[in-house]
C-alpha positions, -999 to +999 in steps of 0.1 A: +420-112-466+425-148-453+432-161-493+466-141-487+473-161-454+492-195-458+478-222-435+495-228-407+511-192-405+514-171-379+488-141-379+503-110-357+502-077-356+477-056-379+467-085-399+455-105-367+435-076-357+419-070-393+412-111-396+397-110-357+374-076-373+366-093-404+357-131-383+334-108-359+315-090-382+307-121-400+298-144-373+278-112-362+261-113-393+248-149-382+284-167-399+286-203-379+323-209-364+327-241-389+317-221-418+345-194-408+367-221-405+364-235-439+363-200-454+394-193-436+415-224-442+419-225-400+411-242-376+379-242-351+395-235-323+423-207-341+383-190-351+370-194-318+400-182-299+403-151-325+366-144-318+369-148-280+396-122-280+377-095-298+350-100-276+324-117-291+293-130-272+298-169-286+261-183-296+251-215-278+251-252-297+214-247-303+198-285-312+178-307-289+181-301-251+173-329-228+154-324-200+126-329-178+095-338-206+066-313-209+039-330-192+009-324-208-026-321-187 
């Protein structure tokens, strides 16, 4: 699939819609953006704007969030 692609090229047609399939079900499957990326030879933003238009529900950063501290009692 994306081995056959050369970077940079233009994805259209069929073979944007099979890549978009292919990006979803993996980053379904739990598949970070950055990993896709690499797999892919693409960008982030080329994987997060293919997942975007198929309609994926994008995960949040996760990490640390800052906030108000638990107090404790």
């Amino acid at each position: 699939m994306a081995e056959t692609l050369k970077k940079g090229s233009r994805v259209t047609g069929t073979a944007r819609e099979k890549l978009a399939a292919d990006l979803k079900k993996k980053y379904d499957s739990g598949a970070s953006i950055r990993a896709l990326a690499e797999e892919t030879g693409r960008s982030y933003g080329f994987v997060h704007r293919m997942l975007s238009e198929s309609g994926v529900t994008l995960r949040g950063r996760g990490g640390a969030t800052r906030g108000k501290k638990a107090t404790s009692a």
